[in-house]
Structure formats: structure tokens, C-alpha cells
Phi, psi and omega in degrees: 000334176274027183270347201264351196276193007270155195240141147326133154313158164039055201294117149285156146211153182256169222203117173289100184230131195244019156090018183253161168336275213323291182333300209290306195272354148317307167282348176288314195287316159294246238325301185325315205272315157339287231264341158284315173296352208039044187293207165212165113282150186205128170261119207228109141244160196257112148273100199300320178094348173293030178187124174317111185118327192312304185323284195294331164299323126351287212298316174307310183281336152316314184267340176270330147311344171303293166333270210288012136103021161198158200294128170260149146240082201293142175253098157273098207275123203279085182213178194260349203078099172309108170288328161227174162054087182255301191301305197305275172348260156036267201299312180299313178327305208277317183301315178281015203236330153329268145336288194282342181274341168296315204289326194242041153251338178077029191249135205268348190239111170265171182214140201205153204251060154286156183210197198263344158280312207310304194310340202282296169274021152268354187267356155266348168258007170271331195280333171305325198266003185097336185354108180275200205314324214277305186280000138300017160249028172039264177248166156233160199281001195206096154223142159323068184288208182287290201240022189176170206243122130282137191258139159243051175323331200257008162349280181329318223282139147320126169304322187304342201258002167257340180248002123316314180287332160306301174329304176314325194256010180034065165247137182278214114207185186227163200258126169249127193306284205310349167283341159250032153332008218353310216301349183293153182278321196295335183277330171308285163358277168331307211287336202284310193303318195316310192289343188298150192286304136281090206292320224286312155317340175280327184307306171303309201311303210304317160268003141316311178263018151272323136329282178282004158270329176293003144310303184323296174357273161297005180270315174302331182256352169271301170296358158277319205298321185318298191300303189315283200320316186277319165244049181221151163218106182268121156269145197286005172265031178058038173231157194237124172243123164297140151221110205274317173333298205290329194277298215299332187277334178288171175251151223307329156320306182285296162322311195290296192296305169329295192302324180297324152298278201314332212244351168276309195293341178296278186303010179049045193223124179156122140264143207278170168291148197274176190306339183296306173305312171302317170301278185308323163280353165282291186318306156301326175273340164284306170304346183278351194267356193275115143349019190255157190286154179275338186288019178226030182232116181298146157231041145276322161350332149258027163204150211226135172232137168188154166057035172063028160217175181233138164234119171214144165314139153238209199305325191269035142064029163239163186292145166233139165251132170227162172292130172278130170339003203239201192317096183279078210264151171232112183213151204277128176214159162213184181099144160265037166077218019288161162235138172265087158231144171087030172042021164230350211197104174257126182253152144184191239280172172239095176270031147297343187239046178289024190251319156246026176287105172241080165342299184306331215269180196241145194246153205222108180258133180196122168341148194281154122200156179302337173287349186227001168238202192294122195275345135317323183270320162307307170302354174231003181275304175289349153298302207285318168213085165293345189233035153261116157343127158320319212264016176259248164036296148270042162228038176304122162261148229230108197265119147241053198237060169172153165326113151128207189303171198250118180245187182255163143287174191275112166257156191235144184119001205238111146310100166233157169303127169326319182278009188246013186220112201284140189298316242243014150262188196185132153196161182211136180283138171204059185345145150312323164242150169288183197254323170221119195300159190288165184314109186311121173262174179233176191237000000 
């Protein structure tokens, strides 16, 4: 852990457990490590519901941590049943259920039981799917969310050497049928590492050369961070304005990676647009720098759609990424949040104004737009932010939750008129993913 810090006196951290080896002696070993500190732990498992049984399997892992003296908690995830892509869902589900339960508990450290097979076959299932460089440097062991640090302490570690440590404590843990799965890639993955004539050596190779692209990595998200600052300017209603001279003068490796950060954290999505896509978006911004008069220019021609956003001029002849016009969601939340929506805009209740706050009642969020909201409130919406794109303006998220005009929430950096604002939501664009991750560690 102490590659993982820096921590708080008396560090919470929360703990993933999904009642398997890996999981369980992750967590014994953080309490221990907790338990020096006068921390608190806390083990949150996600009960997905895809399998006959899960509820009382949660439950098991509930009580035997319970026994060993820590709070437990189950999470439940709420779906129809996923039809394709089941494991990827999954994976997003159980990270975002994760998460929102730190933010609104305030606990700043997730811990999570990835290990040294895991890097191993995420790093052959990158190479199968084409990957470039930046994503063959498979997970780090520190990464940023929204509202807390995912931790991966056991990277280094062999698995074999965490279901020893159970063993040595006669601790039980349990087998999920679906790690052996074929129909899955990570496991297809897994069985490829197994077969190998020296797996555990095919193993070190694999992490090595995963060690040694994060480093690049991290050479690469420090000269992202660099570029950003100097040719983007991100406004807090979620649109991005390019300087493109400034951007367009770098090279082009940095350029490529930026766009792919700028075009997830716009488009609220996620996974970034692929490296092909990034290439085709340079390649377009070069060719738009080229001298030809715009009356000789179409305009579709001037405008580029990808990755749920439009990059278009605007009158002062600089670029914009703005969130693209399409599934837009409209959902129903209650509780006092925090909520992620449209994977850009985290809201939730504003208790400064808890005097008029009613939890219970449930807030009904939907894109702005003048045709479906109060044509009083478009009217005075578009003066108050005369020098935002129309086309920003309707990828807004839009409050209904009381008797009268349809308002916006207190977005903050943004001056609105009061009346055009129900108080008593509070949201900031804050993507699930940044436009530039925080420093790529290495392990």
C-alpha cells in the first residue's frame, strides 16, 4: 500500500469483494493494514443478479466478514438483463455502484483485487483487439475516478500467493462458474496464458512489457496534460473550444491521445473513440486549416460527428466539441444522489437549501430543448447565455420535479438568471472520465 498513498490519517477505504480468493484476501490484508492505522474498512459487494443463487452467495460473504469484525455491504444492481456485451455491463455496472456508494459515503479510497494474471490477460486481450500503445500498458495501479482513487495494490502479486494466505487462515471462499467461461474474451485470454509451454514465464514477459509501456504512458498523459491546458478551453456547461494553431503545432502522437480524452469526457461515454478515429479527426482539422474560402466549403463539410459529440466552427472561426444531439436520456432519480447523467453532469440534492428539499419527492431529468420545455423559460434562457451554441443549450439536462415551468439546475461556473433556476438541485459537468487522466503509475 505504500506505493498506493498518499492517505489520510485514519484512511476509509472501501474494498470490492466479490466472495472469490483474490477479493477475500485482498480484504483481510487491508483490514490489517487498516487496523495500524485506526482506519475504518468497509466491503461492498455487488450482487449483479445474473445467476441463480448470487443473492445468498453475497449474503455468505456478508457473514463471514461480518464474523471477522467488518461492515459489510451489498449493492444491488438494477437491470432487465443485459443481452449482449453481458461481462462488459457487468464491469461498468459493478465500478459505477462502486463508486456512487464512496461519493456518498465520502470515502475517497476504492481498493479493488486485480493481480498479476489479471494484468497479464488484460494485456493479450488488448493485443487481440488491436490496441495501441497507451492501452497495452494495461491497468495502473492508481487511477482517478470522479469522486475517489481507484487502488489495485495486488498488480505485482501472483494470485497463487493470495489463495496461500487464505489457505494459511482456513478461510473458505467460492468459485464463479463464469471464470471459466469460454464464451468470455477475458477468459478465452486467461486459457491462452494457461497453454503456454511456460505459462508462469509467458506471464512475467506479459508483465514486463505492461511495466514498460506505462512508463511511456506516463510520459504520454504528462505532455497530454500540458497540450490540454494550453489549447482547450473546457466550459462548465460541457462544450470544449479548440486552439487549433496551438493544438494542430504539437505532435501528433499527443494530439491523437488528447482527442480521444476530449471526445469521451465531451460525449459522456465509456470508452474514448478509437485510435483510427483520432487519426481521422487530425487528419480533418488539417485539412479544415487549409486556406480554401468557406464559401467553397459545404457545411456539412464543416462539421465532424463522432463518439456521441459534433466538432463545428463557430462565428469566431474557432472549433468546438460539443455532446451530439442523440440519446439524450430522460430518467427518473430519487434520494439525495449524487447522479451521473448522460455520463457528463453530476447532480444532486443542494442542501444549502434544505429547507426546501424533499428527498422523497423523485427529480425527472430530460434534455432541454425549446420545443418540450416552457417557451417562457427558452426565452429568457437564450439572452442569459447569449455566447453559448444553440446547439449546447439542447444537450442541457432539464428538472421536473414540481408543479410550474420546467428550470435548469444551479450548474456551477454558470450565471443564470434565478428564475430560470430550480435551487434545490445543485450539478457540475464532471465526466466519469477526465479529458486527461491523472498521471499513468506504474506498478
Amino acid at each position: 500500500m505504500r506505493h498506493c498513498g498518499p492517505f489520510e490519517p485514519a484512511p476509509q477505504l472501501a474494498v470490492g469483494v466479490s466472495g472469490g480468493a483474490d477479493s477475500l484476501a485482498l480484504t483481510l490484508l487491508l483490514q490489517a493494514w487498516v487496523g495500524t492505522r485506526g482506519g475504518r474498512l468497509t466491503a461492498l459487494t455487488v450482487d449483479h443478479g445474473l445467476r441463480q443463487g448470487s443473492a445468498e452467495e453475497a449474503a455468505e460473504t456478508g457473514r463471514l466478514l461480518t464474523a471477522r469484525g467488518l461492515r459489510h455491504v451489498i449493492l444491488r444492481w438494477r437491470h432487465d438483463g443485459p443481452q449482449h456485451g453481458i461481462q462488459t455491463a457487468a464491469r461498468a455496472a459493478r465500478l459505477q455502484l462502486l463508486s456512487d456508494w464512496c461519493a456518498r459515503e465520502g470515502v475517497l479510497h476504492l481498493v479493488l483485487a486485480h493481480h498479476a494474471a489479471d494484468q497479464a490477460e488484460t494485456l493479450v486481450q488488448r493485443l487481440w483487439s488491436s490496441s495501441g500503445l497507451a492501452g497495452l500498458a494495461a491497468m495502473a495501479p492508481d487511477r482517478e475516478l470522479a469522486h475517489c482513487r481507484l487502488l489495485r495494490p495486488l498488480i505485482p502479486i501472483a494470485p497463487e500467493r493470495l489463495r496461500a494466505t487464505l489457505l494459511k487462515q482456513a478461510v473458505p471462499w467460492l468459485e464463479d462458474p463464469s471464470n471459466e467461461d469460454s464464451r468470455f474474451g477475458r477468459v478465452q485470454a486467461r486459457q491462452f496464458l494457461r497453454t503456454r509451454e511456460e505459462p508462469l514465464r509467458t506471464r512475467k514477459a506479459a508483465l514486463g512489457a505492461a511495466q514498460a509501456l506505462g512508463v511511456w504512458r506516463s510520459t504520454l498523459e504528462a505532455g497530454c496534460a500540458e497540450l490540454a491546458a494550453a489549447a482547450c478551453r473546457l466550459h462548465p456547461l460541457g462544450y470544449v473550444e479548440l486552439l487549433t494553431p496551438r493544438l494542430l503545432a504539437a505532435p501528433r502522437l499527443l494530439v491523437e491521445h488528447l482527442l480521444r480524452g476530449l471526445f469521451q469526457a465531451v460525449g459522456g461515454t465509456v470508452y474514448p473513440i478509437s485510435e483510427r478515429e483520432a487519426r481521422a479527426v487530425h487528419d480533418w482539422l488539417v485539412e479544415m486549416r487549409e486556406p480554401l474560402a468557406s464559401a467553397d466549403r459545404s457545411s456539412s463539410m464543416q462539421r465532424l460527428v463522432a463518439g456521441r459529440c459534433v466538432m463545428t466552427r463557430s462565428e469566431g472561426g474557432r472549433w468546438l466539441l460539443c455532446r451530439e444531439l442523440r440519446d439524450l436520456p430522460t430518467v427518473m432519480y430519487d434520494g439525495p444522489g449524487p447522479w451521473l447523467w448522460d455520463g457528463r453532469f453530476v447532480m444532486h440534492r443542494n442542501m444549502q437549501q434544505e429547507e426546501r428539499v424533499r428527498p422523497e419527492i423523485a427529480v425527472r431529468v430530460r434534455p432541454f430543448s425549446p420545443q418540450n420545455g416552457n417557451a417562457l423559460v427558452s426565452k429568457h434562457l437564450q439572452p442569459a447565455l447569449a455566447r453559448v451554441p444553440d446547439h449546447v443549450l439542447a444537450t442541457l439536462p432539464f428538472l421536473e420535479n414540481h408543479v410550474g415551468a420546467p428550470r435548469l439546475p444551479s450548474i456551477s461556473g454558470v450565471s443564470l438568471p434565478p428564475d430560470l433556476l430550480d435551487q434545490g438541485v445543485a450539478a457540475r459537468f464532471r465526466p466519469a472520465q477526465a479529458v486527461v487522466q491523472g498521471p499513468f503509475t506504474v506498478a
